[in-house]
KOLMI-732287 format. One record per residue (C-alpha): residue in one letter; z, x, y negated. Coordinates in nm, 3 decimals. Layout:
N
resn | c3 | c1 | c2
A | Z | X | Y $
...
END
This chain:
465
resn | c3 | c1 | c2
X | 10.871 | 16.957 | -9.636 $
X | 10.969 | 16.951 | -10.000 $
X | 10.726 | 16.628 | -10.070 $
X | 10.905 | 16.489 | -9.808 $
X | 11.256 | 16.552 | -9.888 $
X | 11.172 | 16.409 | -10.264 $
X | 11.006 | 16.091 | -10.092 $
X | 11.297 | 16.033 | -9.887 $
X | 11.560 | 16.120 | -10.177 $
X | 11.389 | 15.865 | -10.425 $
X | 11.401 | 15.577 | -10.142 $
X | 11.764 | 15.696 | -10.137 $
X | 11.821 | 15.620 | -10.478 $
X | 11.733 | 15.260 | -10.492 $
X | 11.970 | 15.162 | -10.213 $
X | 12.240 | 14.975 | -10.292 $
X | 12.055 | 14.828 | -10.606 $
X | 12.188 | 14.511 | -10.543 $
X | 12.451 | 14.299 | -10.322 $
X | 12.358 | 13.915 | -10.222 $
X | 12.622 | 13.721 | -10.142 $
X | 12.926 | 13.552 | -10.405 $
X | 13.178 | 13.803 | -10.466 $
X | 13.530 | 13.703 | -10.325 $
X | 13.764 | 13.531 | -10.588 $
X | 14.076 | 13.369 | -10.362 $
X | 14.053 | 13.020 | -10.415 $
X | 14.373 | 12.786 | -10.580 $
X | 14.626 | 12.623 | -10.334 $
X | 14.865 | 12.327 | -10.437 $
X | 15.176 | 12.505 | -10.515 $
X | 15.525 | 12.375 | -10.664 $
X | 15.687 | 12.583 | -10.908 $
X | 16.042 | 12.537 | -10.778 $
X | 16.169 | 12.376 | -10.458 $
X | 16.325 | 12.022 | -10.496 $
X | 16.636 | 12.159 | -10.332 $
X | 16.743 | 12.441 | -10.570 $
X | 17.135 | 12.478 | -10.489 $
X | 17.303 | 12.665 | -10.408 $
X | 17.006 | 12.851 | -10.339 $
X | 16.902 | 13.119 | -10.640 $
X | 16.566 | 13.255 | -10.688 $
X | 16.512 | 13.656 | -10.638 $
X | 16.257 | 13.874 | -10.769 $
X | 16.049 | 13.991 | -10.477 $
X | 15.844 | 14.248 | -10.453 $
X | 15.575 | 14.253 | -10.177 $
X | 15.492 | 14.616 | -10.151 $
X | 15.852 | 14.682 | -10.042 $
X | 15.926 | 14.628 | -9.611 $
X | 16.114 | 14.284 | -9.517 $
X | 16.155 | 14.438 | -9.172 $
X | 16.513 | 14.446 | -9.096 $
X | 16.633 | 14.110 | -9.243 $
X | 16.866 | 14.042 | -8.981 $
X | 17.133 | 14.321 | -9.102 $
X | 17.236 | 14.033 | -9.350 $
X | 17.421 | 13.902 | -9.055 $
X | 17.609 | 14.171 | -8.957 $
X | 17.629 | 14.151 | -8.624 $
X | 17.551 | 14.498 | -8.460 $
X | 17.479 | 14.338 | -8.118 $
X | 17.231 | 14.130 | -8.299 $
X | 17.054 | 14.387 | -8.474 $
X | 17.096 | 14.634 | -8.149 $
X | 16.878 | 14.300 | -7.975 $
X | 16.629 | 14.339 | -8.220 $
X | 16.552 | 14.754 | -8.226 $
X | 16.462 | 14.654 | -7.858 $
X | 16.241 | 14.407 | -7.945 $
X | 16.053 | 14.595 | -8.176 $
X | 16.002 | 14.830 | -7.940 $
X | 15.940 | 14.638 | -7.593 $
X | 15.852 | 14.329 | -7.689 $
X | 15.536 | 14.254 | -7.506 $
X | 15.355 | 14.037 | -7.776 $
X | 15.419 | 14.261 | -8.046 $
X | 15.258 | 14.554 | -7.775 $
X | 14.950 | 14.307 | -7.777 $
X | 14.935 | 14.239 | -8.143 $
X | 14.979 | 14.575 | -8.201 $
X | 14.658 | 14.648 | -7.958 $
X | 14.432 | 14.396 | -8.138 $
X | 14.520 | 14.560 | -8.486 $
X | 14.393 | 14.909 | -8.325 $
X | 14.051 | 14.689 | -8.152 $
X | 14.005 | 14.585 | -8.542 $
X | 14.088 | 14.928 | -8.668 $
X | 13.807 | 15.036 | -8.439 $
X | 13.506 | 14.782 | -8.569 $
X | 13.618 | 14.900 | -8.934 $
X | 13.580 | 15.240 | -8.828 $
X | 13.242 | 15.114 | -8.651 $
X | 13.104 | 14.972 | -8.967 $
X | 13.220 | 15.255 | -9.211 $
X | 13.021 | 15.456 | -8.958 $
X | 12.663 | 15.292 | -9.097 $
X | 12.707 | 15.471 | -9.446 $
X | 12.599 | 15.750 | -9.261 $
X | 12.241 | 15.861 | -9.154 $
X | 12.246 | 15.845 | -8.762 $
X | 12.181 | 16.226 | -8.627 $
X | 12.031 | 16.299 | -8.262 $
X | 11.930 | 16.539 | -8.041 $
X | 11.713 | 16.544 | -7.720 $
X | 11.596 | 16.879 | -7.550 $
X | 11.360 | 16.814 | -7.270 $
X | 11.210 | 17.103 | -7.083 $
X | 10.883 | 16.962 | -6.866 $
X | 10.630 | 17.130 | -6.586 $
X | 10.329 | 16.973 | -6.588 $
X | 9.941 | 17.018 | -6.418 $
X | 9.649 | 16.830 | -6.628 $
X | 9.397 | 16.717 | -6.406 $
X | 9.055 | 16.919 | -6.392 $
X | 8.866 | 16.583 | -6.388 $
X | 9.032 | 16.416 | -6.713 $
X | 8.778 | 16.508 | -6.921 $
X | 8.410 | 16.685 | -6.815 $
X | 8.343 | 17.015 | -6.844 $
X | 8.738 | 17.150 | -6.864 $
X | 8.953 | 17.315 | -6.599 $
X | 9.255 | 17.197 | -6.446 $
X | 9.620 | 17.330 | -6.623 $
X | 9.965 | 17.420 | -6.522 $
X | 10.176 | 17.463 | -6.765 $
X | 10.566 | 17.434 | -6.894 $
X | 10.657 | 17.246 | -7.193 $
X | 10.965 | 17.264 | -7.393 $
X | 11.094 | 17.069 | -7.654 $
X | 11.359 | 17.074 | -7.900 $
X | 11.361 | 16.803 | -8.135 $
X | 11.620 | 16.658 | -8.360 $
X | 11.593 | 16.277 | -8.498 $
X | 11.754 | 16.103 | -8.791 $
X | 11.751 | 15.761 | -8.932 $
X | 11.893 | 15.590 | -9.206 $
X | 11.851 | 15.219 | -9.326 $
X | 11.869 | 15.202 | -9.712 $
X | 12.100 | 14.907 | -9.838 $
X | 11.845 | 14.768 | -10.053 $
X | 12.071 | 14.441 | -10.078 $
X | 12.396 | 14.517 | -10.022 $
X | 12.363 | 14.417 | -9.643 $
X | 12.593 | 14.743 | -9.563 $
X | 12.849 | 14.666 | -9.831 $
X | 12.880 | 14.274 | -9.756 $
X | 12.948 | 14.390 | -9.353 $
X | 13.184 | 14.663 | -9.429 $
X | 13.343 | 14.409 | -9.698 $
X | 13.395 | 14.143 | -9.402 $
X | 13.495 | 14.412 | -9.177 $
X | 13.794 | 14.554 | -9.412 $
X | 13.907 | 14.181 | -9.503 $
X | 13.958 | 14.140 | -9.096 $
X | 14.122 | 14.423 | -9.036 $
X | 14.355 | 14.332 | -9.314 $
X | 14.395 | 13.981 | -9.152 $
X | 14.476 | 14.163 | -8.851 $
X | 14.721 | 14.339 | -8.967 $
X | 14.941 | 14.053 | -9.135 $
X | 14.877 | 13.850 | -8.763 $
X | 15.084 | 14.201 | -8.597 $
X | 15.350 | 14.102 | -8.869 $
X | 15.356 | 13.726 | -8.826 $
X | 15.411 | 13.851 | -8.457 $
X | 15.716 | 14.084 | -8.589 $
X | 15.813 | 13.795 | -8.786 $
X | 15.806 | 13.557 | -8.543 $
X | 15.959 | 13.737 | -8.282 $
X | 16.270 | 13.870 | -8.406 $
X | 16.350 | 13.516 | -8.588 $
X | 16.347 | 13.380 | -8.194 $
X | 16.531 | 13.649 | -8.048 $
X | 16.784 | 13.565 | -8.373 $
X | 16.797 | 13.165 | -8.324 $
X | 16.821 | 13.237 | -7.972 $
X | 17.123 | 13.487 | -7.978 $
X | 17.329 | 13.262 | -8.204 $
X | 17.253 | 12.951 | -7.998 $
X | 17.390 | 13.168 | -7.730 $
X | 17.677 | 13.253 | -7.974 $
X | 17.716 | 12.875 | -8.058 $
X | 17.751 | 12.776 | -7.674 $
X | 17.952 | 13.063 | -7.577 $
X | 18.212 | 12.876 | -7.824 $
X | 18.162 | 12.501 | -7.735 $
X | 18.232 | 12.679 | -7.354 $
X | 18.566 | 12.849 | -7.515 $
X | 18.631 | 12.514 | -7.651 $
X | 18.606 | 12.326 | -7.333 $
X | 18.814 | 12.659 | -7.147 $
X | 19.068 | 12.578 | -7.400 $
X | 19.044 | 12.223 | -7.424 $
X | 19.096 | 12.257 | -7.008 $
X | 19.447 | 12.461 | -7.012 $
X | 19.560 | 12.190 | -7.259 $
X | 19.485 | 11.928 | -7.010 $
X | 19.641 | 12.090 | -6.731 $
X | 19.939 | 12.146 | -6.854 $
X | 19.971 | 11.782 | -6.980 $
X | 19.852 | 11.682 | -6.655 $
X | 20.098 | 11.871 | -6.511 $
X | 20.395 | 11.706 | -6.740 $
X | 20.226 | 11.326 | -6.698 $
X | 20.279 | 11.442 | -6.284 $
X | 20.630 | 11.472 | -6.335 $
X | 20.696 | 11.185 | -6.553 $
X | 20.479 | 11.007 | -6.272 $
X | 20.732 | 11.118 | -6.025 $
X | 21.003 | 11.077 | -6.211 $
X | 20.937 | 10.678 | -6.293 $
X | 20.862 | 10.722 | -6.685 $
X | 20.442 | 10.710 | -6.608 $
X | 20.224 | 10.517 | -6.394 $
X | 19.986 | 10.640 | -6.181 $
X | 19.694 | 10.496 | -6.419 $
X | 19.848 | 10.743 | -6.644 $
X | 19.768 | 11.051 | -6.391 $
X | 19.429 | 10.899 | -6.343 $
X | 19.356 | 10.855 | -6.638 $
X | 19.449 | 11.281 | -6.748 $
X | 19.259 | 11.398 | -6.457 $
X | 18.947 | 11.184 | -6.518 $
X | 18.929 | 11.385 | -6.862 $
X | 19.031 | 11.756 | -6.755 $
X | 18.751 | 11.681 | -6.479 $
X | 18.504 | 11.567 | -6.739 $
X | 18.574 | 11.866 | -6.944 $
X | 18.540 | 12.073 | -6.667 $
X | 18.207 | 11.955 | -6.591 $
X | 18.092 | 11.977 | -6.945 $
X | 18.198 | 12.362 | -6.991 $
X | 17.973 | 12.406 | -6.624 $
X | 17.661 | 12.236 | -6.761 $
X | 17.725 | 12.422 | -7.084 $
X | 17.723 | 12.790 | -6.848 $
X | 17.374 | 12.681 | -6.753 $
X | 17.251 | 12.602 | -7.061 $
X | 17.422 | 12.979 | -7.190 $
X | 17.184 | 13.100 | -6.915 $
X | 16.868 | 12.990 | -7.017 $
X | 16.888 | 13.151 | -7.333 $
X | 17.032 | 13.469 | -7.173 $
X | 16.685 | 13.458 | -6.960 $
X | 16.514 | 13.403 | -7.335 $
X | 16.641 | 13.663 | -7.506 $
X | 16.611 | 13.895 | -7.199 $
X | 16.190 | 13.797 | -7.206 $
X | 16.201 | 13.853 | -7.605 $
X | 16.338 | 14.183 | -7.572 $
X | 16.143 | 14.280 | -7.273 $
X | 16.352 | 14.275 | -7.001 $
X | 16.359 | 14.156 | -6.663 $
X | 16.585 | 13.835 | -6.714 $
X | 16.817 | 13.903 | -6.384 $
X | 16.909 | 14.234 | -6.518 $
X | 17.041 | 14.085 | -6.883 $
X | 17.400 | 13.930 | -6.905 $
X | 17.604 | 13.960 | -7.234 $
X | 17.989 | 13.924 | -7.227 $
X | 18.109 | 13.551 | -7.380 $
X | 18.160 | 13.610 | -7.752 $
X | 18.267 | 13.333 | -7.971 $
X | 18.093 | 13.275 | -8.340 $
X | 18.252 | 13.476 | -8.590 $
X | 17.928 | 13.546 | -8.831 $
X | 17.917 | 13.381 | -9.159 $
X | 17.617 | 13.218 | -9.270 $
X | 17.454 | 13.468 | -9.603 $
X | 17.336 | 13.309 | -9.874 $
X | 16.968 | 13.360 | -9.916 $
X | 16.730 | 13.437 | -10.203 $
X | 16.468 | 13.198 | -10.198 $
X | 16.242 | 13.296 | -10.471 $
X | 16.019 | 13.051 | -10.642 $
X | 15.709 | 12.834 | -10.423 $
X | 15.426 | 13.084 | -10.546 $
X | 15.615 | 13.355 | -10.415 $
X | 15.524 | 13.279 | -10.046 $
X | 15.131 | 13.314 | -10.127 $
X | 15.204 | 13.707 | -10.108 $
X | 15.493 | 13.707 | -9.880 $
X | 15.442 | 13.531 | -9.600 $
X | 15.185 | 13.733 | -9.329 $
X | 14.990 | 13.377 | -9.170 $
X | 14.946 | 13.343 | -9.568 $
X | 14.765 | 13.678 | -9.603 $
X | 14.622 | 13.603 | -9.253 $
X | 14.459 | 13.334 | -9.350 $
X | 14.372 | 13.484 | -9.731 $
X | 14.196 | 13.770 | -9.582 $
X | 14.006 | 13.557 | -9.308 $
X | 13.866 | 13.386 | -9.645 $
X | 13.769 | 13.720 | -9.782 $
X | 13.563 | 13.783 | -9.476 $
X | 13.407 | 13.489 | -9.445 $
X | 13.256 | 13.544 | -9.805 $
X | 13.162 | 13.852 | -9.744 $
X | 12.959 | 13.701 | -9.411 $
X | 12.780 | 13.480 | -9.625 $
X | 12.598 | 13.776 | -9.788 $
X | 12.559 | 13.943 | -9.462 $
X | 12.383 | 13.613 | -9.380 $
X | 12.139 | 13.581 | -9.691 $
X | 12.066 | 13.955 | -9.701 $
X | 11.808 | 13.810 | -9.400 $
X | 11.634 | 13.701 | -9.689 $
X | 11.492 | 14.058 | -9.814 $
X | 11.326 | 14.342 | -9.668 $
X | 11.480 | 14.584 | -9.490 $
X | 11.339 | 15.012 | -9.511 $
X | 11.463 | 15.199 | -9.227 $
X | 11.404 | 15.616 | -9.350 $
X | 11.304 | 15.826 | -8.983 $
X | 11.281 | 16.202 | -9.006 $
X | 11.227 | 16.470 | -8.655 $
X | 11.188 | 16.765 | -8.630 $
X | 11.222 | 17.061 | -8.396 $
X | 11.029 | 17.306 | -8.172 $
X | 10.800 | 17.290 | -7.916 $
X | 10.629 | 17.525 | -7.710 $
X | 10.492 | 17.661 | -7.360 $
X | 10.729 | 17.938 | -7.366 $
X | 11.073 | 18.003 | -7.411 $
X | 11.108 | 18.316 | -7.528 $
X | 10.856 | 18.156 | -7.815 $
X | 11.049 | 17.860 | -7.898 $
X | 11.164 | 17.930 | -8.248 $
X | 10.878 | 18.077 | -8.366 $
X | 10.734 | 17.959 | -8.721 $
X | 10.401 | 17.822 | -8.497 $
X | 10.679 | 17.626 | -8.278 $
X | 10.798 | 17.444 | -8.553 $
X | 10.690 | 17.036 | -8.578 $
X | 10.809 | 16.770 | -8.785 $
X | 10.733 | 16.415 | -8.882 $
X | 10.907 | 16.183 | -9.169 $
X | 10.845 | 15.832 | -9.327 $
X | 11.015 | 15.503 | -9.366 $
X | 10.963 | 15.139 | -9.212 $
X | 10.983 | 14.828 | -9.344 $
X | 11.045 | 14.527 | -9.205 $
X | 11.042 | 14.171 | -9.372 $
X | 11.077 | 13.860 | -9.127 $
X | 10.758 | 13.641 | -9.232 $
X | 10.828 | 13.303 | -9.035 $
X | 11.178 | 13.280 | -8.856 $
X | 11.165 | 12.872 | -8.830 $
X | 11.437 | 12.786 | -9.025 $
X | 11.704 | 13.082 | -8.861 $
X | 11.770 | 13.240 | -9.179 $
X | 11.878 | 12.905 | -9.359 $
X | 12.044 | 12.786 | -9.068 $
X | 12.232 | 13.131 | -9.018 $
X | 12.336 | 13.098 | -9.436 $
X | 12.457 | 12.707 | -9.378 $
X | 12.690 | 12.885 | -9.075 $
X | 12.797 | 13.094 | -9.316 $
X | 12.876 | 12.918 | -9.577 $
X | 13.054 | 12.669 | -9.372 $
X | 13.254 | 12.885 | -9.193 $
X | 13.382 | 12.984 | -9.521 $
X | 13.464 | 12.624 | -9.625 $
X | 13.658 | 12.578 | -9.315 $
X | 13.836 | 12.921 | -9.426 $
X | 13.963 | 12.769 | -9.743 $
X | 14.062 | 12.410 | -9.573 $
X | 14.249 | 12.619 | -9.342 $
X | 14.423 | 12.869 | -9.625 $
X | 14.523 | 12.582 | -9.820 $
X | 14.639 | 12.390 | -9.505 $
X | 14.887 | 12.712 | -9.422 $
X | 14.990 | 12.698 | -9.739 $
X | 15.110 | 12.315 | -9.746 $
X | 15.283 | 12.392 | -9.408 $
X | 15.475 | 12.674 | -9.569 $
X | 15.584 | 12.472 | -9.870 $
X | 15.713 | 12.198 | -9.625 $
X | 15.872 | 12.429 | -9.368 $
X | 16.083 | 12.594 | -9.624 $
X | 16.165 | 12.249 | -9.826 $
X | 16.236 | 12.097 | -9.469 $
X | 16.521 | 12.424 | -9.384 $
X | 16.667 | 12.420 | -9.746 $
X | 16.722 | 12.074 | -9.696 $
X | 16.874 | 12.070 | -9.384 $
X | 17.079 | 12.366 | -9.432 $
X | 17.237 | 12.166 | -9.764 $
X | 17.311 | 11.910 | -9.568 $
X | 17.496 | 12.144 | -9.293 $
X | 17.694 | 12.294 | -9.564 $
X | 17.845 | 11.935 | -9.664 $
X | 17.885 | 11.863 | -9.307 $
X | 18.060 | 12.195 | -9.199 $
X | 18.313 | 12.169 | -9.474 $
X | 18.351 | 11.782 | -9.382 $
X | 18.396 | 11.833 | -9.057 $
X | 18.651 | 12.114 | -9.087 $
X | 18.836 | 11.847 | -9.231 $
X | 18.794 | 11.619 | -8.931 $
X | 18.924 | 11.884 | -8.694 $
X | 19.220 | 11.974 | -8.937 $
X | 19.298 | 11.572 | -8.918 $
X | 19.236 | 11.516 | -8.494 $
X | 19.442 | 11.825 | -8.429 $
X | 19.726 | 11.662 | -8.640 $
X | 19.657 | 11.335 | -8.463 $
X | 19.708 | 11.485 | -8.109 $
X | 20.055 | 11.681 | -8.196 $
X | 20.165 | 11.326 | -8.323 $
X | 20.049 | 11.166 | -7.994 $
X | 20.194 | 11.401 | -7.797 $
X | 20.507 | 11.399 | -7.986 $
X | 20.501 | 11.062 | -7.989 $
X | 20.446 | 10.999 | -7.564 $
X | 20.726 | 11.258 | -7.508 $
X | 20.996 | 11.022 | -7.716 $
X | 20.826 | 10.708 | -7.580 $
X | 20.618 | 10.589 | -7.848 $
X | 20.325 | 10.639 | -7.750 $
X | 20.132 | 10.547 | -7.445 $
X | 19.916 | 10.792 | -7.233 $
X | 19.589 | 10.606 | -7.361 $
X | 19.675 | 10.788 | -7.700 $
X | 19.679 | 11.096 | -7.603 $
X | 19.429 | 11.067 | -7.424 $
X | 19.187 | 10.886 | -7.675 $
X | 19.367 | 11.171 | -7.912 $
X | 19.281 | 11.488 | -7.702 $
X | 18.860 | 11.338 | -7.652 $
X | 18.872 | 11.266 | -8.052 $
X | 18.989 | 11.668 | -8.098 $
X | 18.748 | 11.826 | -7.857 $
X | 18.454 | 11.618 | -7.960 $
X | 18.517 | 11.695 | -8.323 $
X | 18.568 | 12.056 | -8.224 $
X | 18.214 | 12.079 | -8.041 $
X | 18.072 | 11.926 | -8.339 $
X | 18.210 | 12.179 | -8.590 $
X | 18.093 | 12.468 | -8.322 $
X | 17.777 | 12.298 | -8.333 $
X | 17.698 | 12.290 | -8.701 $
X | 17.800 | 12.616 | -8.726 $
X | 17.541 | 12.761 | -8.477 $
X | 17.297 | 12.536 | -8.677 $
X | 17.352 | 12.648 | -8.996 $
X | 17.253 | 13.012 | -8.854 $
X | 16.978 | 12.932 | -8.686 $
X | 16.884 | 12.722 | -8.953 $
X | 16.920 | 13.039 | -9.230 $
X | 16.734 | 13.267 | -8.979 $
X | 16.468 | 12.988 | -8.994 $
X | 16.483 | 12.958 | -9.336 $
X | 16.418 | 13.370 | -9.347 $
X | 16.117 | 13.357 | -9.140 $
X | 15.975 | 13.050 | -9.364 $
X | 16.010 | 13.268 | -9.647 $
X | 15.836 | 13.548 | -9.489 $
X | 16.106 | 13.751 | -9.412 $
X | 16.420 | 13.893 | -9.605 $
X | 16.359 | 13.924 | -9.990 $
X | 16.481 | 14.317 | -10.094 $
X | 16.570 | 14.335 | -10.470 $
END
């Protein structure tokens, strides 16, 4: 037993003498070092180890940020994203599991009767036979077979875990475009509410300067073709506000005909973000690290792969008791054991093992296309929304302006029609120039939010100084 136990422990020592395979270095992506549109954006200092969870307090909006606590937590395809990171969890733990030597047991207790005629000259037997013997195994990692798979296997998990915060990511930037695009329509509808009283009540004085002689009935037409028109745009509007009702409703895990949210106009300012610098996003943003880590496991694969190439020495030791008696079962002459090793070297495999290496290698090319690919989205996705939110910022300030002027244009219309001045076609023309302008400026600002929360989730979530 002691020869035995110094065989085995000198095969033990050579295992792990060396690992096949290129060790992982990430490769280069194109990078910028600043963005083209720099203000008024300023660069932060981020550091990745700290959580960009709750970005959406920036807004400060606590029905917003109540919204997405529910998501978190009922969100469906974060509840499957967070499965799959738990599946991959479990093959790590799997693999980790082959470090060890592989321990069983197997009692069998057998009654038996040897034929008399099985051999000349001997008698025929009854007897009971019982057996208690204990196996173990253990397959040295001569080449660093073991170390390559649980290499590929960590590198998944990893990648696993930054698709469950891509999910995250993703998610709550919907539930946030979609709640102020709710927001945005809830105050075009106000708008158009508004917009509708006005008209009324200058219907209602064109009516009696119809009946009184001073207007013509083209001039009554002409006011109730509009307050209908507005009318009809505020009702298309409601079913538009109800669609995204439905999407938040699915985003936060509800059934949609049990989610209705009072009308609230936009009040939240757009924040000014942090945008960092473009090299930032190669360790912030999680289909970044995704895609990073799938590269890692892929060249870890490619040793798995060539380790086909060498011999593999499986160690096998049982032992045990066995004997025709129970009550003599562990008794020294009861004892048995067995140990040795096995190897196994593929001599002719037509071509497999080259062709399994090529795969390998390969997939690992198509791994760094595909990094560098997610990469040159990202740079574009964040250029594209600090473009357009730059030009949303000139726009909202010119169009505040355009409102400021239309509004002034209507009193002096209206003023204007009351002394006599003016026809109805001026008003008129005046009150569509006020409401369109209006919509527009309730428009931009609904974009510029969901264009910052877009900008947040291009940047891989809220920077934390």
């Amino acid at each position: 037993m002691k020869r035995a136990g110094a065989v085995l422990a000198l095969l033990s020592l050579g295992a792990g003498c060396r690992t096949v395979g290129p060790d992982y270095q990430r490769p280069s992506a194109p990078v910028s070092t600043q963005w083209s549109t720099p203000s008024p954006w300023r660069p932060s200092d981020p550091r990745d180890a700290i959580p960009k969870g709750t970005w959406w307090t920036i807004f400060q909006d606590d029905e917003l940020n109540a919204l997405e606590a529910q998501a978190v937590d009922a969100n469906q395809s974060v509840k499957v994203a967070v499965a799959q990171y738990e599946q991959a969890r479990a093959l790590t733990a799997l693999a980790l599991s082959a470090i060890y030597p592989q321990i069983s047991v197997s009692p069998q207790a057998e009654r038996e009767r040897l034929s008399a005629n099985r051999v000349n000259g001997v008698t025929a037997v009854t007897a009971t036979v019982v057996t208690l013997p204990f196996t173990a195994s253990y397959e040295l990692d001569l080449f660093g077979k073991r170390v390559r798979s649980i290499e590929a296997s960590r590198a998944s998990l990893e990648a696993s875990e930054a698709v469950l915060e891509n999910v995250r990511l993703v998610i709550s930037a919907n539930l946030a475009s979609d709640y102020f695009a709710l927001r945005q329509l809830d105050t075009e509808i106000a708008i158009l509410d508004r917009t509708s009283d006005a008209l009324t009540r200058a219907l209602t004085l064109v009516r009696a300067r119809h009946d009184g002689g001073i207007a013509s009935g083209l001039d009554v037409a002409q006011e109730e073709t509009l307050l209908a028109s507005t009318k009809t745009q505020a009702t298309l509007l409601r079913r538009d506000r109800d669609q995204f009702e439905h999407a938040i409703a699915v985003l936060i895990g509800q059934p949609a005909p049990d989610v209705h949210y009072a009308s609230r106009e936009l009040s939240t300012p757009a924040p000014a973000i942090d945008t960092g610098l473009p090299t930032d996003l190669l360790e912030r943003r999680p289909d970044i690290a995704q895609a990073e880590r799938e590269m890692a496991a892929a060249n870890a694969r490619i040793g798995v792969a060539r380790s086909a190439y060498f011999p593999s020495i499986d160690l096998f030791g049982t032992g045990g008791w066995q004997s025709i008696s129970v009550l003599k079962l562990f008794d020294v002459p009861s004892l048995m054991w067995a140990v040795g090793a096995t190897l196994t070297e593929d001599l002719f495999t037509g071509g497999a093992r080259k062709a399994q290496v090529a795969f390998a290698e390969a997939a690992y090319n198509e791994t760094v296309a595909s990094y560098r690919d997610v990469v040159l989205h990202a740079l574009a996705e964040v250029e594209d929304n600090l473009t357009g939110l730059s030009v949303l910022n000139a726009a909202e300030t010119t169009q505040a302006d355009a409102v400021g002027a239309a509004s002034r244009a209507l009193d002096i219309a209206n003023t204007q029609y009351v002394g006599g001045l003016a026809n109805s076609l001026d008003v008129i023309s005046a009150q569509q120039t006020l409401l369109t302008n209006q919509r527009l400026a309730a428009q931009i600002q609904g974009e510029r939010l969901v264009a910052t929360v877009q900008l947040i989730k291009a940047l891989g979530g809220g920077w934390r100084r």
